[in-house]
Each structure stands twice: as C-alpha cells, then as structure tokens.
C-alpha positions, 0 to 999 in steps of 0.5 A: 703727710697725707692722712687716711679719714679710714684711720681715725676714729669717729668724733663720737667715739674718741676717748678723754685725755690723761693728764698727770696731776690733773683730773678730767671733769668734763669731755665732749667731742662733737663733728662740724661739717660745712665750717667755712669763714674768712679769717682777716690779715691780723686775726690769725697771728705771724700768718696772713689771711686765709679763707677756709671753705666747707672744712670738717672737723672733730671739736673737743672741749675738755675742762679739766682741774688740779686736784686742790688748787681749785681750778677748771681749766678749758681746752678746746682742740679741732682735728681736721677730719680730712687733709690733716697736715700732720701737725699741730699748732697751738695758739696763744692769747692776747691782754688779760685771756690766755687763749680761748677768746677772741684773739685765739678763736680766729687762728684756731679757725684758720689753722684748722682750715690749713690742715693742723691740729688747732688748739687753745686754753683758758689757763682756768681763767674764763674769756673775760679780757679783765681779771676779775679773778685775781683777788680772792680777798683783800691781801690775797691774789690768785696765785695759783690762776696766776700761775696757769696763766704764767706757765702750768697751762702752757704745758699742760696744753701741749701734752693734752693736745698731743694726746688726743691727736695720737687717739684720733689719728692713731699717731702723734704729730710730725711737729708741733708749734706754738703760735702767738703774740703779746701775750701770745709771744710771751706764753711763747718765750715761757714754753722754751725757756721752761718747757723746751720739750713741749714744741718744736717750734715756737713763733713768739712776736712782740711778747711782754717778757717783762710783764712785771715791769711792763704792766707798771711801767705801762702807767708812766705817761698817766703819772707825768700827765698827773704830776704836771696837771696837764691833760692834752687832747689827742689830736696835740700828741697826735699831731707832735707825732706827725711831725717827728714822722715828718722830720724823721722820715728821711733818715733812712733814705725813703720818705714813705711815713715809716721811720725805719730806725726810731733810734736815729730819730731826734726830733725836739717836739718843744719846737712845735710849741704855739703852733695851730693845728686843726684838732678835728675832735672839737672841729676849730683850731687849737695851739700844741702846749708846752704840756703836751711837748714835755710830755711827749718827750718824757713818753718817748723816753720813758721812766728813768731811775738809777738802774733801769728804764721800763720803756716808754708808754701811750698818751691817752686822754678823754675829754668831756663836752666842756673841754677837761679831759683826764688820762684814760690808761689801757684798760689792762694795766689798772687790775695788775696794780689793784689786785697783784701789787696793792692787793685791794680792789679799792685801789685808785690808780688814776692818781698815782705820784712819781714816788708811788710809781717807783714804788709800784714798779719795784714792788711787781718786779720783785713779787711777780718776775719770777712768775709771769716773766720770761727773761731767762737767757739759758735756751739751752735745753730749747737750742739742745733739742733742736727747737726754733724760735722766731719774733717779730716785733713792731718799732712802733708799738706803744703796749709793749717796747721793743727794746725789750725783746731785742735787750732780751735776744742782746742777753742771751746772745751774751750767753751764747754767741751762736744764739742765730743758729736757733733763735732770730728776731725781726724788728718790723718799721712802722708796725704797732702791737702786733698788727697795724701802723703804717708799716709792713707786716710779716705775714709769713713768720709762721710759714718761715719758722716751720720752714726752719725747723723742718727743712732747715732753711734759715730766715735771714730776712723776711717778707712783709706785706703791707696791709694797705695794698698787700702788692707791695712788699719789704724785707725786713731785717734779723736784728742786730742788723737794720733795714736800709735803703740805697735812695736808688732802687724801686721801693714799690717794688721791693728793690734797694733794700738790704740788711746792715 
C-alpha cells in the first residue's frame, strides 16, 4: 500500500481518540521532521538493526484514566507522515515497564522508520524499571495497576491505536501487530489468549508466562547460596560453565561454543572441584569449591517440590575489597516478593529459607496467575480469526526458562494437535534473554510472522544472524524438532544443518 501525504490530515489538527470506559485528560499531537537514528541489532526486538534517515512523522501523546480506579495512562503513538506501509505495529516492554521506556522507544523509532504505525503504553505505570507503584499501604498492592500492567492496557492500546490511524490517514490499518519480548512476549500471549480480535499477528519471544512462579522461582540460586552459607565469586560459576560448554559442546556434532541441545548435556560440575582457575576479579589464581559445584547443579536443576519444578536461575554474587561476597539477585524480582507476596515494603528478601521459599512460591501462584499470567492453552478464538502467533526463545537464557514456553506450546498442542497451522515456536541455541550469548539470533521473526499471516507462507525454519559477524547464518528449527548437524557440511556457510 502506497499512502497519499494529501490524505491526511495535518498533525496539528488531528482530533483525540475515544475510548469506552476511559476518559481522555490530555492530547497532544506535534510534526517531527529530519528524525534520523541508528536503531542497533537488539534494540528493536524479533528485527535486525535499521537505520532511519531524515523520516517525518505526527508524535501523539495521549494520557488518558479510567473513571474511578485512579489512574493516568500514557500512550504515545508515530504516524509516518510519508511512506506509511499500511500497517501498525505495536510495541511491548521489558522488567518492570510496560512499554514507553527504554526497551520500547528504539522499536518505536525504528518501525516508524520502515513505515508503520509505532505505538507503545505505560500501563499507568511511569518509566521507572522498579515498581514503586505497587504498594498503596501496608497490606494492600495496586491491583488495579497491576492489572494495566497484566492486560487492561493492552487492549486498550490497540483500540486507541487503531482509532487514530483511521483519523489521520482516513483509514484503518491493512494489519496490526504486536511486537515484543519478556515481558513484551508476555503481554504478547495475554493479548491471544484474552484479546484475540486486537491484532493480527502476535510476535512474542521469550515471554514470562508464568510470571507468578517465574518472579519467586527466580530467587532459587540466592536461597541455596543462603541455605549452605557459601557465596562463590563469579569467576567459579563462570568457569564451571565454561567447562560444561566445553564438555557438551560436542554432542550436536559442531564444537563452535554453542550446546545446541542443553537437554542432552550431562556434565558433573563436581569434577571440577579443587581445580585452579585464574579468577581475573581479584588478579591471582583460585580453587573451584565444592560450594560452588553443588550450586551450580541445584541452578541448572532448579526448585524441586512434589508437583512442580519453577525452573532454574542465575548465580550472582558481589564481593567486597576483603573478599566476602553475598548474593545480588536481579534487581526485578525482590519488589514482587515485598509488595505483591509479603505485602510489606519492610520485607528483607536476602535471607529467604527453603521453607519461606516454597511458601512465597505457592503464595504468588495462587493470588496472582490468574492475573499476570498467560498460560491459558484455549487459542481458539486467536486460531478462529485467523491470527498468527510466533516465538522464539533463547536456550541459554537464564531470566526466563525455556521450558517454559515449549511446556506451554506442549499444552496447547494437547488441546489442539494442529496448533502449527497458527502458533510455532523457535528454540534458539546459545541465545540468552532476548539478545545476546553465543548463539545465533532470529533477527527475521518479525518479518516471518507478517509473512505468515499476510501471504500465508509458513515458517518452517527460520534465519539467524550471528550478532558477532552478521555474515554467518543458522537455521533454526520449530520446536518439538531440534536443530542438528551432519558433522560434513560447511557450517560457516550454513550447510548440514536440518531439523529433527
């Protein structure tokens, strides 16, 4: 589609958007001209990198509230004043930001840059990474931000979106598509499974669909660390995982740094105990513990109870000039525990036990799935209107575990055995959350799911581009099948490789 700049209207005189339910506070609509940026590989997610020179555009800022629950919500959408594609894509978050921040603004830029309708929300949340918005008193979480968060904002967006693209262009969207990963990819699987009619095409990687479980579960390495008093400097864990690379490496036929399968891998990091390593953070040589061995197999296995496992997490330590060092969890998952499970901002999460664990676990599940989580495995109402659904997932990312996305596509192909026909998911070796590790990166995941849903061609593998020397390719392979090497083929070149 070729859009006429004569058909729309000015920025300046573009009117505000209706929303049923909500109330419009503010509206501002302003012209941009000359915009020109380099958006990196990573920045722009499920895309590669794009470079935007000397675009123009309408930038519409709209806050808007739902009459009684207290709220200001922020929508910002860019409308290409010339080469408009016809479409629109909407871009999703990252931790604690529902969008408008610094994981959405890039990929706004850069799909504005190739011709779509960008547009993003802040769920009413601010851009803050942390949540300091959670807690409205001792005992009582922000459900209703939370909610924005986990859904209301979500739909919201798309109907706010579509309603202004009509009022600038004189038209609605040929198609629109939500693009995202983490939480981006689990705002994703909430819009199909709760919003089906919103897009038409979903791109959700890695995504935290079990949120709940994830943002305990998450805690698991510092509760060992707590339970045994061992702390191990970075460069032991780091080392062990060299090794079990090294050890591994071969099972897939191509030693290249990348364990293709991490299921396959059996490495005994207990066999590494008393070796001397040279631990570059403190400049001399040091001995892998037996501390550090167990921990890294109770990592690599995760919490275990009697009916579930919430996969495993990362080992991180900071250590101080005298040597003691002590865990340093991701800064994301302490406020989840203080002000959605303990309700108190008081709450001390570094000294969790393996009772208070199981406890904390059971206790989000149980309050907060039905809410944040997006494990539903009916599709049906996405799959009925023909929408398409595409994700990838890293095998060595250590935020969000993978099993969890192929245990989910696992459940809904339980439900329905042709689950392929709308929904595929792509197990990427060697990438880590989203972006990053020593694998090869889908860079084309977007591009494949327009392809998908607006010329039906079917993404049976898909490219990936090594960040490091973006010459070099890989196939990578729909899940359940793996990605496998015939030990003959040029690999540089991306030959011998097949699905299994």
């Amino acid at each position: 589609m070729s859009f006429n700049p004569s058909a729309a209207l000015a920025c300046s005189s573009l009117p505000a958007p209706s929303l049923f339910g909500a109330e419009i506070l503010s509206f501002q609509a302003n012209q941009v001209t000359n915009y020109t940026r380099n958006i990196w590989m990573g920045l722009y997610m499920n895309h590669g990198a794009v470079e935007i020179q000397e675009a123009s555009f309408c930038n519409v800022s709209i806050a808007y509230t739902h009459p009684g629950l207290n709220d200001t919500v922020n929508v910002q959408v860019y409308l290409p004043s010339t080469k408009w594609n016809g479409r629109m894509q909407a871009i999703g978050g990252g931790g604690w930001q529902a969008g408008l921040s610094y994981v959405a603004l890039p990929g706004m830029a850069a799909a504005m840059g190739e011709g779509y309708v960008s547009l993003s929300t802040d769920a009413g949340l601010g851009t803050s990474d942390s949540a300091t918005w959670g807690l409205l008193s001792p005992g009582n979480p922000n459900r209703n931000l939370l909610q924005n968060l986990a859904s209301t904002s979500l739909n919201d967006l798309a109907i706010i979106g579509k309603d202004v693209t009509k009022k600038y262009y004189g038209t609605q969207p040929l198609y629109s598509y939500w693009n995202g990963c983490s939480q981006g990819g689990r705002q994703g699987m909430m819009l199909a499974q709760r919003f089906p009619e919103a897009f038409d095409g979903i791109a959700a990687s890695a995504p935290a669909i079990n949120w709940s479980g994830i943002f305990v579960g998450d805690l698991w390495a510092q509760v060992i660390m707590n339970t045994m008093n061992i702390y191990p400097r970075m460069c032991e864990m780091q080392a062990i995982t060299a090794a079990a690379i090294t050890a591994c490496d071969a099972k897939d036929s191509l030693v290249d740094g990348i364990i293709a399968d991490p299921d396959s891998c059996d490495f005994d990091p207990t066999t590494l105990v008393g070796t001397t390593i040279n631990c570059t953070e403190i400049g001399e040589n040091f001995t892998i513990s037996s501390g550090a061995a167990y921990l890294t197999q109770a990592m690599w296995d995760g919490p275990r109870n009697d009916d579930s496992s919430a996969g495993g997490s990362l080992a991180l330590t900071t250590c101080s000039s005298n040597g003691t060092c002590t865990a340093d969890p991701l800064s994301l998952l302490p406020p989840w525990v203080a002000k959605f499970v303990r309700k108190d901002d008081n709450t001390d999460t570094s000294n969790i036990t393996r009772q208070e664990f199981d406890q904390l676990y059971h206790s989000s599940i149980n309050e907060w799935s039905s809410i944040m989580d997006t494990n539903d495995p009916d599709l049906s109402q996405f799959r009925a209107r023909g929408g398409k659904l595409l994700t990838y997932h890293g095998l060595a990312d250590g935020i969000i575990p993978p099993n969890s996305t192929t245990s989910y596509y696992d459940s809904v192909t339980a439900l329905d055995p042709n689950v392929h026909d709308f929904y595929r998911v792509f197990m990427a070796p060697g990438i880590a959350h989203c972006f990053g590790g020593s694998g090869a990166f889908p860079a084309d995941t977007f591009d494949a799911m327009r392809a998908w849903v607006e010329n039906g061609t079917v993404p049976d593998t898909m490219n990936a581009t090594f960040a490091s020397n973006t010459a070099i390719k890989r196939t990578i392979c729909p899940y359940p099948l793996k990605q496998t090497y015939d030990g003959v083929g040029n690999a540089t070149a991306n030959e011998g490789f097949s699905c299994q």
